[in-house]
DRENDO-1510 file (C-alpha; in Angstrom, 1 decimal, always signed):
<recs>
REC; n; res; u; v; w
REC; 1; UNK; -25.3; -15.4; +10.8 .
REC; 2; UNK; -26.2; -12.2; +12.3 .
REC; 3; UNK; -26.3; -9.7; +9.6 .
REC; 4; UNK; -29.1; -10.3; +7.2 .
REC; 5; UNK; -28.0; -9.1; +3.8 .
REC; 6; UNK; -31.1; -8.0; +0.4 .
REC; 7; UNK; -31.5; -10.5; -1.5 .
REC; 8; UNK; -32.5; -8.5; -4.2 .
REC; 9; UNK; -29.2; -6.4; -5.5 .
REC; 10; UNK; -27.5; -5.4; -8.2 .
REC; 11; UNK; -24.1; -4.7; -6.1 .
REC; 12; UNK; -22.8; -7.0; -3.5 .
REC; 13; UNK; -20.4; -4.0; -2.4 .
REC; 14; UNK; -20.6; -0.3; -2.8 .
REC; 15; UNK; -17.5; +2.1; -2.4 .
REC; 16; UNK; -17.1; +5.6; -2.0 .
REC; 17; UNK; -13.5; +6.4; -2.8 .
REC; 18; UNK; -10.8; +9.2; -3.8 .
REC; 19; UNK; -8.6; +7.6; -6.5 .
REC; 20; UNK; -5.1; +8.2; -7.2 .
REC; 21; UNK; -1.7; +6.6; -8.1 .
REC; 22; UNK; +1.0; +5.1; -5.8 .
REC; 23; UNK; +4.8; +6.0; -7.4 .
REC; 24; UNK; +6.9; +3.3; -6.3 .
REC; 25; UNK; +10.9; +2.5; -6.1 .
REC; 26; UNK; +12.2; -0.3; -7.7 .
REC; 27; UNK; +13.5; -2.9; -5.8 .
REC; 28; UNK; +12.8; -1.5; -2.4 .
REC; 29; UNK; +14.9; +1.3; -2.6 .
REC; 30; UNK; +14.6; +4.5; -1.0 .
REC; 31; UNK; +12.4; +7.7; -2.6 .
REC; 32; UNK; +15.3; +9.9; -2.6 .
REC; 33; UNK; +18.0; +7.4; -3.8 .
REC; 34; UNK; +16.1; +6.3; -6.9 .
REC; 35; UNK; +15.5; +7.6; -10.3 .
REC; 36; UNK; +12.9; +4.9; -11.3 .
REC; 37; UNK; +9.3; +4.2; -10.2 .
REC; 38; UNK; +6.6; +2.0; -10.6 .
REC; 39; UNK; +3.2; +3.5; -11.1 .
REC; 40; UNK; +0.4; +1.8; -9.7 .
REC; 41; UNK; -3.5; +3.1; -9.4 .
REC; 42; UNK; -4.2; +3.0; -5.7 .
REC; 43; UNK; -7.2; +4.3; -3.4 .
REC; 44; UNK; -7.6; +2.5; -0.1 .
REC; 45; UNK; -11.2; +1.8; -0.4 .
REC; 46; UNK; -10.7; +0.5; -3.6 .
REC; 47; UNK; -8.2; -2.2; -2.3 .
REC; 48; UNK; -10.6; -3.3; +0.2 .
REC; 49; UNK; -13.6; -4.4; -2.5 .
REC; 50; UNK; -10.7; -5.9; -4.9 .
REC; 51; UNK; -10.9; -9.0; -2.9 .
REC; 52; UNK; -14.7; -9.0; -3.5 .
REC; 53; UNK; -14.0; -8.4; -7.4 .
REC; 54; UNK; -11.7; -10.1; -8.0 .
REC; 55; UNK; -13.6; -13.4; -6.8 .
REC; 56; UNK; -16.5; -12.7; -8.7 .
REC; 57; UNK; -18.7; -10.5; -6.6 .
REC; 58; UNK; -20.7; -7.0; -8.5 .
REC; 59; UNK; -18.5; -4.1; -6.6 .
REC; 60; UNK; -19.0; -0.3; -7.5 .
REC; 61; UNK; -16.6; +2.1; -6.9 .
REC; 62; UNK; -18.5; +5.7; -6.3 .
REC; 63; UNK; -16.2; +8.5; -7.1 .
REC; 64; UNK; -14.7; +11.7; -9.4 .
REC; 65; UNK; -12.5; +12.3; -12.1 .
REC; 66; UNK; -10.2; +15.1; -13.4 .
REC; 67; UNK; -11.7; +15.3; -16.9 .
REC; 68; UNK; -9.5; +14.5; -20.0 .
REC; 69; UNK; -6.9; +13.7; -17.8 .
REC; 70; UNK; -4.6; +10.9; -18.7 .
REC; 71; UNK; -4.2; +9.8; -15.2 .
REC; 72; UNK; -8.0; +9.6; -14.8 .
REC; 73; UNK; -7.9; +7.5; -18.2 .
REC; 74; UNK; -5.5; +5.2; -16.6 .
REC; 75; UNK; -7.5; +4.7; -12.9 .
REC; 76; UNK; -10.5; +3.8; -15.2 .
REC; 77; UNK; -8.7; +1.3; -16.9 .
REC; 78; UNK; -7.6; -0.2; -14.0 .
REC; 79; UNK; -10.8; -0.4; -12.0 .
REC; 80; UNK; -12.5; -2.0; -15.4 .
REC; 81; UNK; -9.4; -4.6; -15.0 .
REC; 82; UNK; -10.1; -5.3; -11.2 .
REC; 83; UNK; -13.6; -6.1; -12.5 .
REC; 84; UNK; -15.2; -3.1; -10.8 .
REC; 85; UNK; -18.0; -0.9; -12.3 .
REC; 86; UNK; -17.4; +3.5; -11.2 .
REC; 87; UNK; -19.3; +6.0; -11.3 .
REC; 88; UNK; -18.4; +9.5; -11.1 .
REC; 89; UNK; -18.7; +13.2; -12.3 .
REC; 90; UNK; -15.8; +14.4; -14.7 .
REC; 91; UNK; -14.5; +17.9; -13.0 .
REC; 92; UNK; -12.4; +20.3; -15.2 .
REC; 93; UNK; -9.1; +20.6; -14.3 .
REC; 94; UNK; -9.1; +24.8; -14.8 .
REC; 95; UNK; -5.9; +25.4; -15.8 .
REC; 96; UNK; -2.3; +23.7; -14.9 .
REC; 97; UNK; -2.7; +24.3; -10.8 .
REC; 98; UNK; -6.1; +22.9; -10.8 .
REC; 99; UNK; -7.9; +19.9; -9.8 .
REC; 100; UNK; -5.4; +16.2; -10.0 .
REC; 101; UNK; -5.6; +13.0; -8.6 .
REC; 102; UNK; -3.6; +12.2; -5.1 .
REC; 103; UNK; -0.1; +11.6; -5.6 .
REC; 104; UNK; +1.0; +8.7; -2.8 .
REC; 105; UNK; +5.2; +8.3; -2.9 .
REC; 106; UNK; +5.6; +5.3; -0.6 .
REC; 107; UNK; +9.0; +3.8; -0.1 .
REC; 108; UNK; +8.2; -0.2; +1.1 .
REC; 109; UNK; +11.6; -0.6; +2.9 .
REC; 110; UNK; +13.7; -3.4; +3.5 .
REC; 111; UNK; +15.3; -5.0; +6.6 .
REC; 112; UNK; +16.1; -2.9; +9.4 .
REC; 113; UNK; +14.8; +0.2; +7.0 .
REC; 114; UNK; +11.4; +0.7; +7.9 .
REC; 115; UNK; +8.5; +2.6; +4.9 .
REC; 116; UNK; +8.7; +5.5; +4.8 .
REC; 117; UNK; +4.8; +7.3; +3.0 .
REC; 118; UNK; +4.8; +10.9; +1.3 .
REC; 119; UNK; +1.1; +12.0; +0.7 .
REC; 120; UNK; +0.8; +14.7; -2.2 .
REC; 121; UNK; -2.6; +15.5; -2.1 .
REC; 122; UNK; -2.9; +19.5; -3.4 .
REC; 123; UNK; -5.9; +19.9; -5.2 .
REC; 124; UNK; -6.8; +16.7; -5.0 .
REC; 125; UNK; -10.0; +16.2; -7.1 .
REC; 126; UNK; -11.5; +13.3; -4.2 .
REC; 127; UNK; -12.2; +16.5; -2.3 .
REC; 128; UNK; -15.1; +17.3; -4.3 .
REC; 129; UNK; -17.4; +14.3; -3.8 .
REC; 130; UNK; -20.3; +15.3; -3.7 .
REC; 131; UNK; -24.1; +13.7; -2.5 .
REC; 132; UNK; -25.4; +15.6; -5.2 .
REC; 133; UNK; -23.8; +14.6; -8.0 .
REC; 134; UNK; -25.1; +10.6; -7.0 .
REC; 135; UNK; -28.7; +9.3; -7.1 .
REC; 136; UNK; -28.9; +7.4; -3.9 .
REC; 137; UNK; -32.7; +6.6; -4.5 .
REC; 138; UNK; -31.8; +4.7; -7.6 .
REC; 139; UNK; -28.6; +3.3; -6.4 .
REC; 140; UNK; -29.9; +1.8; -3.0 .
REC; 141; UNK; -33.5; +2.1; -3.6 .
REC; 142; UNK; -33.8; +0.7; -7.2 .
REC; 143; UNK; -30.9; -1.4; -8.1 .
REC; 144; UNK; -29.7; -3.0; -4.6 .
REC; 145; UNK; -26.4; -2.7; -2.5 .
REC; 146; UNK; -25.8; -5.6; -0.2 .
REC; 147; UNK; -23.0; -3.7; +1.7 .
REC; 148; UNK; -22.0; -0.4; +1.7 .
REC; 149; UNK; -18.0; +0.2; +3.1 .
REC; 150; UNK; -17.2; +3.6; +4.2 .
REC; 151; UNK; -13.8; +4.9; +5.4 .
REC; 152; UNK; -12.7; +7.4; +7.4 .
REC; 153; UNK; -10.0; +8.4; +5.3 .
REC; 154; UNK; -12.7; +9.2; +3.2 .
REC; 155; UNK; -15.1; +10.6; +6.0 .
REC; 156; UNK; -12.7; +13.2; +6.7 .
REC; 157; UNK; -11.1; +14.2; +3.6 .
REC; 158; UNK; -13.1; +17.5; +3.3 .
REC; 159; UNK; -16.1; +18.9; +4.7 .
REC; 160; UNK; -18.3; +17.6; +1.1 .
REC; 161; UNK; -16.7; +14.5; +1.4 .
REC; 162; UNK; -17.7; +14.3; +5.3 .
REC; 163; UNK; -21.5; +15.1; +4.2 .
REC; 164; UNK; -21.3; +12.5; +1.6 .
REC; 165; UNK; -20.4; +9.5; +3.9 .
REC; 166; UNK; -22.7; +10.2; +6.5 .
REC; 167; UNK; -25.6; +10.8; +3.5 .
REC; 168; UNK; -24.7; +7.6; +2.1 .
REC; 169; UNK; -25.1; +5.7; +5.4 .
REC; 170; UNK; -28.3; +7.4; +6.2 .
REC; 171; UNK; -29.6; +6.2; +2.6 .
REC; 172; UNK; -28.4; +2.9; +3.1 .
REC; 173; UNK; -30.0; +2.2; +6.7 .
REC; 174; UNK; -33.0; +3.4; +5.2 .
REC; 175; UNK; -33.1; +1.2; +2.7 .
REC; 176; UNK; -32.0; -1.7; +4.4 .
REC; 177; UNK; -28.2; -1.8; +3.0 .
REC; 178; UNK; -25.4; -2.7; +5.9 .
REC; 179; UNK; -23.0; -0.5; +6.3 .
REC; 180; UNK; -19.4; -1.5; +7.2 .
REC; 181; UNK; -17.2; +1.1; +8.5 .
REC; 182; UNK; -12.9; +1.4; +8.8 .
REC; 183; UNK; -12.5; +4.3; +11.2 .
REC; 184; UNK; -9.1; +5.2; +9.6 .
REC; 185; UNK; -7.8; +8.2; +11.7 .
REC; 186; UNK; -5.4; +10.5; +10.1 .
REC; 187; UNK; -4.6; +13.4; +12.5 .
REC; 188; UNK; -3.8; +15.9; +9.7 .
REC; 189; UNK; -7.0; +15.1; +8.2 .
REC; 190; UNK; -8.3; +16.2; +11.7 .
REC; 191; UNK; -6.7; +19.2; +12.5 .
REC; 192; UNK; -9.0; +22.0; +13.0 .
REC; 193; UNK; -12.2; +20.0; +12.7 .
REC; 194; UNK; -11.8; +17.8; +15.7 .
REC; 195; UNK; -15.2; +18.5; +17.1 .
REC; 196; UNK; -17.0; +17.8; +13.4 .
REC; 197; UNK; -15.7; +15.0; +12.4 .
REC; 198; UNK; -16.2; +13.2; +15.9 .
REC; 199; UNK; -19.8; +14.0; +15.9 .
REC; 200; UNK; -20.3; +12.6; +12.1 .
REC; 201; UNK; -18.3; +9.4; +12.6 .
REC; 202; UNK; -20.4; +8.9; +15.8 .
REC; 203; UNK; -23.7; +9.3; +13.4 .
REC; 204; UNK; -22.0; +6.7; +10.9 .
REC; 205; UNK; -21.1; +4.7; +13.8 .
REC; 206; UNK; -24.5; +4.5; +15.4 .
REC; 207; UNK; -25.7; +3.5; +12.0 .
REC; 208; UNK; -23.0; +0.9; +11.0 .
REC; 209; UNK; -23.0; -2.8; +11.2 .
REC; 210; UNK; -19.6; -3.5; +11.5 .
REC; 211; UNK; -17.1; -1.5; +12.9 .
REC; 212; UNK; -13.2; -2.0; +12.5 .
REC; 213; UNK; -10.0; +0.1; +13.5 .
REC; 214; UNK; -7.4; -0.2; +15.4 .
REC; 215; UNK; -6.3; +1.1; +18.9 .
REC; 216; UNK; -5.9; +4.6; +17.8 .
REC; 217; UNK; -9.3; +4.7; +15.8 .
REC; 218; UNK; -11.5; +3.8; +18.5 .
REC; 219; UNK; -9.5; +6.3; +20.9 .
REC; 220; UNK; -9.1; +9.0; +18.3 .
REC; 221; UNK; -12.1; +9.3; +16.2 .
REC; 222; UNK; -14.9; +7.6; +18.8 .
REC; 223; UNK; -13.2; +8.4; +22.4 .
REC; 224; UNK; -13.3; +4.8; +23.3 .
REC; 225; UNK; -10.5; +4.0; +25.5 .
REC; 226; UNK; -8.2; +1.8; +24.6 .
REC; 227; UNK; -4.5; -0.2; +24.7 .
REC; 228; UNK; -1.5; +2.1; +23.9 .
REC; 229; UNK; -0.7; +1.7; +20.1 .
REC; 230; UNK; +2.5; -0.5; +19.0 .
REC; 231; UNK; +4.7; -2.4; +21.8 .
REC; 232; UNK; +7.1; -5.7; +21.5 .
REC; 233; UNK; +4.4; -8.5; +22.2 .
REC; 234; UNK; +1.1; -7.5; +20.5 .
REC; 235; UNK; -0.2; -11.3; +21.7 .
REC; 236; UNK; -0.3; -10.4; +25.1 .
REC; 237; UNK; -2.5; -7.6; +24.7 .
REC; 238; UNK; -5.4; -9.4; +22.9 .
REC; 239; UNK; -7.4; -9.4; +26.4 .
REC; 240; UNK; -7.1; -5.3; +26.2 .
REC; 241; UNK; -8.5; -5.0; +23.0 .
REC; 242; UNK; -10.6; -7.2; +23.5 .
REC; 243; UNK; -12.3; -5.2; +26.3 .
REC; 244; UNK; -11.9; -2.0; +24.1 .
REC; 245; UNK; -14.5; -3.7; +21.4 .
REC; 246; UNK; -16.8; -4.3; +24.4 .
REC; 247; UNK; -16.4; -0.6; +25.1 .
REC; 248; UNK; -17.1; +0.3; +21.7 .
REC; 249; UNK; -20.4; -2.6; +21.5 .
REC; 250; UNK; -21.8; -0.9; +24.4 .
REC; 251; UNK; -21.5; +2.7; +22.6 .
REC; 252; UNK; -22.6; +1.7; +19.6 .
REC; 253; UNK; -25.3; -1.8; +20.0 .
REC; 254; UNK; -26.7; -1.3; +16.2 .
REC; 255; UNK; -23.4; -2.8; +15.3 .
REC; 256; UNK; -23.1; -6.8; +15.4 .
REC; 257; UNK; -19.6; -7.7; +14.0 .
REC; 258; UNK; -16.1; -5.5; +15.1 .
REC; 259; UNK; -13.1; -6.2; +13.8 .
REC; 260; UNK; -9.3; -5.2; +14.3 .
REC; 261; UNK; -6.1; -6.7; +13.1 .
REC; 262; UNK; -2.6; -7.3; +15.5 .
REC; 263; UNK; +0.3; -6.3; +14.3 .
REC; 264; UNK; +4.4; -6.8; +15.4 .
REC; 265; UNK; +7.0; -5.7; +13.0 .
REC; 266; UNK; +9.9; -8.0; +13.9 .
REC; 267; UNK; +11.7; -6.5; +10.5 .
REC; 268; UNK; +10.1; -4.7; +7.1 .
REC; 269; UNK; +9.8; -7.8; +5.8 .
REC; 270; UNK; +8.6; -10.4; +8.6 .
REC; 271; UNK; +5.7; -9.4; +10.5 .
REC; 272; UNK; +3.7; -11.0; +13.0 .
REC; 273; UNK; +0.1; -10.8; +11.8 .
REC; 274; UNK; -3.1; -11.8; +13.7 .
REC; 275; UNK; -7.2; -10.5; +14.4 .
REC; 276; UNK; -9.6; -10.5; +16.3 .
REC; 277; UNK; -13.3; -10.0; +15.5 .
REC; 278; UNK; -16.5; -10.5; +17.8 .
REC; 279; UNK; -20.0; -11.0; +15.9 .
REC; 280; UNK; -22.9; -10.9; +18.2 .
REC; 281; UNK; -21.5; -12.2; +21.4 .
REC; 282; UNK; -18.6; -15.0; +20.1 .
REC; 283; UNK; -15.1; -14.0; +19.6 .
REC; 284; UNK; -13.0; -15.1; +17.2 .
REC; 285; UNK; -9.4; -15.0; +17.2 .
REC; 286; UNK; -6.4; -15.3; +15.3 .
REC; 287; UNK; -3.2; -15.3; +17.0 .
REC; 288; UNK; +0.0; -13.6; +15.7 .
REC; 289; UNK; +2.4; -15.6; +13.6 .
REC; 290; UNK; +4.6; -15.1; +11.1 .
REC; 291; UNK; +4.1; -13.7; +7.8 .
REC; 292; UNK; +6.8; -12.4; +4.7 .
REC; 293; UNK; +6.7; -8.9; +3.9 .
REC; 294; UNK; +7.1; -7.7; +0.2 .
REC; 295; UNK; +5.1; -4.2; +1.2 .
REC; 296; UNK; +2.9; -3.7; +4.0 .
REC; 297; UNK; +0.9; -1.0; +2.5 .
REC; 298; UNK; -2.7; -2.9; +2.4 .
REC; 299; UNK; -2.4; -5.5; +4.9 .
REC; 300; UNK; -5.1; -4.0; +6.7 .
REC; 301; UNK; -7.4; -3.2; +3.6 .
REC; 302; UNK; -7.1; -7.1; +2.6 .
REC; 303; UNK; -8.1; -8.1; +6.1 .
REC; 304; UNK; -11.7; -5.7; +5.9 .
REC; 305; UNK; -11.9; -6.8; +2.1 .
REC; 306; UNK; -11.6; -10.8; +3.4 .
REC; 307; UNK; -14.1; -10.2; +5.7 .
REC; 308; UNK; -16.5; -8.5; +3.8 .
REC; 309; UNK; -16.2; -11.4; +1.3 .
REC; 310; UNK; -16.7; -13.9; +3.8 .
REC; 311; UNK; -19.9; -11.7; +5.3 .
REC; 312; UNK; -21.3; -11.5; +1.7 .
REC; 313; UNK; -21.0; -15.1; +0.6 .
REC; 314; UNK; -23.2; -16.6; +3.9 .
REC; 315; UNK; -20.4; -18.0; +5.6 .
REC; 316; UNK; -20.2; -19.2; +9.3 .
REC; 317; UNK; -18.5; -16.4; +11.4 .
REC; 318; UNK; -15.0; -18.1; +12.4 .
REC; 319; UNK; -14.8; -17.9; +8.3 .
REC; 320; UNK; -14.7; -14.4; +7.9 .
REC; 321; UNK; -12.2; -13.5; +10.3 .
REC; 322; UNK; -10.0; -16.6; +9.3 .
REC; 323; UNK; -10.1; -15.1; +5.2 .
REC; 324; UNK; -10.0; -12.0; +6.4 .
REC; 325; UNK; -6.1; -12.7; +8.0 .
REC; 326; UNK; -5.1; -14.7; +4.8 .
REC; 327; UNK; -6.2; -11.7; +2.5 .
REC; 328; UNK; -4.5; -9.4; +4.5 .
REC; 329; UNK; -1.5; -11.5; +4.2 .
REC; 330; UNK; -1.6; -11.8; +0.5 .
REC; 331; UNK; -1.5; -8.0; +0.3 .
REC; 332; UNK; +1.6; -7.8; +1.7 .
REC; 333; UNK; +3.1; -10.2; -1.0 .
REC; 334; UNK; +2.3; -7.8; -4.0 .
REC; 335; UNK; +3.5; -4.5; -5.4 .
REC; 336; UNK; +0.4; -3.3; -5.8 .
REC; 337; UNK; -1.5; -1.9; -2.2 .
REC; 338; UNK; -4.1; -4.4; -3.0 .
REC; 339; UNK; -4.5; -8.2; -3.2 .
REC; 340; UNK; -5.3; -9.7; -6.6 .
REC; 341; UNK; -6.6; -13.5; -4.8 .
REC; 342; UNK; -6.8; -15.9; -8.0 .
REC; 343; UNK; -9.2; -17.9; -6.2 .
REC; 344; UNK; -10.8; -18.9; -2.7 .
REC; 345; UNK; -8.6; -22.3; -2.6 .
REC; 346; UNK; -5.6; -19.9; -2.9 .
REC; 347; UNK; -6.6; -17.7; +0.0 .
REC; 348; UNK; -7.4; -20.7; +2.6 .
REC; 349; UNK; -3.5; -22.0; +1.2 .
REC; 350; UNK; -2.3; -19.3; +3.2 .
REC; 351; UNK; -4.4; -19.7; +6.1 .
REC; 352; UNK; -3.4; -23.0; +6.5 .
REC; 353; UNK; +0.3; -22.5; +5.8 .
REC; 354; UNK; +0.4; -24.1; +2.8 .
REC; 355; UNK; +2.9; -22.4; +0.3 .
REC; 356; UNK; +4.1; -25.5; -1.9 .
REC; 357; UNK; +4.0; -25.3; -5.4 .
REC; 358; UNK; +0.4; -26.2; -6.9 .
REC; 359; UNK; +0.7; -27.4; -10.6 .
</recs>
């Protein structure tokens, strides 16, 4: 295995993360067509180390709170219920257009209707992570992180919030933490600070160990040319982004693994799903094939979250690519935005393409 990992830890996976709720239609309805909605607690980062928590591994979710707020209340519930310790500075909300947790209102579609995502994210109390209100010397130094995961949505969600992420990963290279980083371009998180947030997601970059995205990430945040985005046969473009990782290997050598996931949207609900990964100088691929879609929000969360997992318990590489697809997978079959695996044996059922009934 390539990437060496402490041995002495109190965290297997460390998160930095903006939490907030997902409102939901019932029955895959439209948003506009429906008067009810389920709530869920949802953060992107956050989905990616459920996989880790959920099978047993110490995860820590770094983040902020609106203080006395219900909502808050409920997001620390749930992350105590996905087995995850947090940690995080309570911020007053100042009076009724204050601070709040992000709003996401995401119809899932159905058929020929595809998703359709509303981001509400005024005052959104993420924005105010801050490296100061953590002690990085006592969380990396003192207790032990195995792996750090950093996002871009996150990385660009406000100038603090940019300073935080690349602070974190200079803390954790210098203290012998990997870092894993999800690119995760949003072009209105972009607009207006183009030039600033290239030059700190080329830092966290240059300091990661593994590096995933898709064909726009690499292009968009990185400038690493790449295949155009979406098309009718993803399969036959695996050679192209293949030679956009090697672009992106010979930018950035401290990193040994790369990752991205395929994906062809035959309907809303039947994808054809896939990745590729190359650690150190073997590829590893998984071709496209069929999977059912309840909601595809998290598909691509799972996948990091898998091979995280896979990374962290000392497996061979093919492994972490191969649990990585199958966790991605099970994302898409719950309502929440992140998998809930009950157990390894349930996660290699659905790489294998197993779905009978276990009693």
């Amino acid at each position: 295995m390539s990437i060496e990992l402490k041995k002495d830890f109190a965290y297997s996976l460390v998160i930095p993360t903006s939490m907030g709720i997902r409102l939901t239609p019932a029955d895959g309805q439209p948003v506009h067509c429906s008067n009810t909605f389920k709530m869920e607690v949802s953060s992107a980062e956050s989905n990616v180390a459920s996989i880790s928590s959920y099978l047993g591994l110490p995860v820590k979710v770094l983040t902020t709170f609106v203080k006395g707020s219900p909502i808050a209340r409920m997001i620390k519930d749930n992350l105590a219920a996905r087995h995850m310790s947090y940690e995080g500075r309570e911020i007053e909300q100042g009076d009724p257009w204050g601070y709040r947790h992000q709003i996401n209102i995401a119809d899932s579609g159905c058929g020929s209707r595809g998703p359709r995502v509303w981001n509400d994210r005024a005052g959104e109390v993420g924005r105010t992570l801050n490296v100061k209100d953590f002690d990085l010397e006592r969380l990396f130094g003192k207790e032990g992180v195995q792996i750090v995961h950093l996002s871009g949505l996150i990385g660009a969600l406000s100038p603090e919030t940019s300073q935080f992420c690349l602070e974190l990963a200079r803390a954790a290279k210098k203290y012998g933490t990997r870092i894993s980083f999800d690119l995760n371009y949003r072009a209105t998180f972009w607009k207006g600070r183009e030039k600033e947030l290239h030059e700190i997601f080329s830092e966290i970059a240059s300091l990661s160990d593994i590096l995933v995205g898709n064909e726009e990430d690499f292009q968009l945040c990185l400038g690493i040319e790449g295949p155009e985005a979406g098309g009718k046969d993803i399969a036959a473009k695996i050679e192209s982004f293949k030679e956009m990782i090697k672009r992106v290997k010979k930018a950035y050598p401290n990193a040994s693994v790369f990752g991205t996931t395929l994906r062809q949207v035959v309907s809303t609900n039947s994808h054809l799903w896939g990745a590729i990964m190359l650690e150190g100088e073997n590829w590893y691929v998984a071709e496209p094939r069929e999977i059912t879609v309840l909601d595809r929000i998290g598909g691509g969360d799972g996948f990091v979250g898998g091979m995280l997992y896979g990374i962290l318990k000392g497996w061979q590489p093919e492994k972490w690519m191969q649990f990585g697809w199958a966790t991605g997978a099970l994302a898409t079959t719950h309502l929440t935005d992140y998998a809930q695996p009950a157990d390894e044996e349930q996660v290699w059922s659905i790489w294998k393409g197993n779905a009978r009934v276990k009693r």
